[in-house]
N, C-alpha and C positions, 0 to 999 in steps of 0.2 A: 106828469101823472105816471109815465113809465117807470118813472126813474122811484116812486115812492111803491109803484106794484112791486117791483124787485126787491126795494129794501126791507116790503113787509116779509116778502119770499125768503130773502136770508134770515129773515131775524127768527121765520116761525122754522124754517130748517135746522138755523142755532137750538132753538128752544126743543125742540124733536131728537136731535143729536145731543142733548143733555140730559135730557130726562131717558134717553136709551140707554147711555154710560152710566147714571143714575141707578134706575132699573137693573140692569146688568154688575151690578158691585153689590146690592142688595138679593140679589139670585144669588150670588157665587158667595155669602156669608150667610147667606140661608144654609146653602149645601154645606160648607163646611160645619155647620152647626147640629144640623142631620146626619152629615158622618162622625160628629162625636158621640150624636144619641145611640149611633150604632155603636159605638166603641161602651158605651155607658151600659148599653144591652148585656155584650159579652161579659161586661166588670163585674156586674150584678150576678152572673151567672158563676163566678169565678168567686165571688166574694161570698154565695151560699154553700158553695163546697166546700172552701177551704176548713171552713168549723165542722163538717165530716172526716176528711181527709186527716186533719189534726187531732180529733179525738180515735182515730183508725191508729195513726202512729204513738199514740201517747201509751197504748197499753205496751207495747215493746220496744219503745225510745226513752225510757222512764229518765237517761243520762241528756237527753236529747231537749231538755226543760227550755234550757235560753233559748234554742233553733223556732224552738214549739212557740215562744212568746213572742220572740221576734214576728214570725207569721200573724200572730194574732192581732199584734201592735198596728202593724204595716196596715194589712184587713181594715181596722176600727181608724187610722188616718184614713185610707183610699174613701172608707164611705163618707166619712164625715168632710173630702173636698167638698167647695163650694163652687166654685168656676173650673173652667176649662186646665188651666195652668197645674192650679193645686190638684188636679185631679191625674194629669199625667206627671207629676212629681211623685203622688202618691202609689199610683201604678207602677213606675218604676223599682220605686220600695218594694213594694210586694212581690214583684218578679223578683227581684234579686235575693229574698228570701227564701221564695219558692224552687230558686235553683241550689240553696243551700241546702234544703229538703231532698231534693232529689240525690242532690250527691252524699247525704248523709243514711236516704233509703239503701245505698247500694252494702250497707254493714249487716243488712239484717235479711239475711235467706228466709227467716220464716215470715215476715213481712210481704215481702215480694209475692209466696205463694200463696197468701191470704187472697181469698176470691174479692171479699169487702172492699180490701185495697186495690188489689187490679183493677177492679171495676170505677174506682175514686181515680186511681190514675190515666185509665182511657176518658173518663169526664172530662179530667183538669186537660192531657193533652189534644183533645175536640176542641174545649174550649180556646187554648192559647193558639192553636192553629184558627179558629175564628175571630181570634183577637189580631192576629198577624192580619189578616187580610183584612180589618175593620181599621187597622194603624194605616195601612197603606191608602186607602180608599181616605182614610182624613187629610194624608197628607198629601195625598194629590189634590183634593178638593181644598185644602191651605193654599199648593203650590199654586193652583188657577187664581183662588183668589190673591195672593200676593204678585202673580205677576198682573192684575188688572192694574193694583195699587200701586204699582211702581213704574210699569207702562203708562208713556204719551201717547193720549190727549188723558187716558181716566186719572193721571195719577195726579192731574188738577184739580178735578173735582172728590178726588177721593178726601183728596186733604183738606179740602172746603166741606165736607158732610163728616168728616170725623175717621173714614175707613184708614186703618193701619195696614201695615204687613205685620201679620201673627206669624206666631211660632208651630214648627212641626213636630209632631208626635217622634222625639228622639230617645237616644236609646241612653241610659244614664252613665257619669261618668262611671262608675263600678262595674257596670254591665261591658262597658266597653272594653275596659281591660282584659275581658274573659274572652268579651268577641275576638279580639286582635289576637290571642292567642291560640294557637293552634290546638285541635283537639286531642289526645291523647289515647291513643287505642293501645288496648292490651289484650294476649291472648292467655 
């Protein structure tokens, strides 16, 4: 009779210690899913500017057509992602766009002192400085959940309920190469 008290004791212990691991994989891909919405928030915010910003630059970039389309292009992919993936694919495009713009702003003096514009470009750099910290928050809330999925005992049951290890909000091959290079001050 003991011996069947104890074995129901393990077996509802097992069962509690499953459904906890369980529970706890489905929290941690709640979150990360929550910090893309945040990341989706800033996008949204980034992607009603940018058709300001570029119709600001277009009366005195007239030379500046391809830069101006490319922006546009990137913009009309980033919205039209569907999932997580194609959306920071898309985002990457646009950033590395928008860093084309910037360095192509620095030809035009009368641009720069344009009120319109200074005020388009303390938006966009608000924005990307909230996009930075909405990248990092996703990819810690990735990195928790990819180390549940790949840590023992959860990375048993993860694999039995379908949970992966996803990908984190990285920075594009293009962009990379800019990052790795040192920046270039001139007086």
């Amino acid at each position: 009779m003991s011996i069947g008290i104890i074995t129901i004791g393990i077996v509802v212990v097992c069962v509690f210690f499953v459904i906890g691991i369980y529970n706890n994989l489905v929290k941690l891909r709640n979150n990360r899913e929550n910090a893309f919405s945040n990341i989706d928030v800033q996008l949204k915010q980034r992607y009603d500017l940018v058709p300001n910003l570029v119709s600001s630059v277009k009366g005195y970039a007239a030379h500046e057509k391809e830069l101006l389309e490319n922006i546009t292009q990137a913009r009309s992919a980033a919205v039209s992602a569907t999932d997580i993936n194609q959306k920071i694919a898309a985002d990457n495009q646009l950033s590395a766009a928008l860093s084309g713009l910037r360095v192509s702003v620095e030809a035009y003096p009368d641009l720069k002192a344009n009120q319109n514009f200074q005020h388009l470009m303390t938006e966009l750099a608000d924005i990307e400085n909230k996009l930075a910290a909405s990248r990092r928050f996703f990819n810690s809330t990735t990195k928790e959940l990819n180390n549940a999925v790949q840590t023992f005992p959860s990375n048993i049951l993860a694999g039995m309920f379908g949970f992966q290890k996803e990908p984190m909000f990285e920075v594009s091959a293009a962009e990379r190469a800019n990052v790795e290079r040192a920046p270039e001050v001139k007086f």
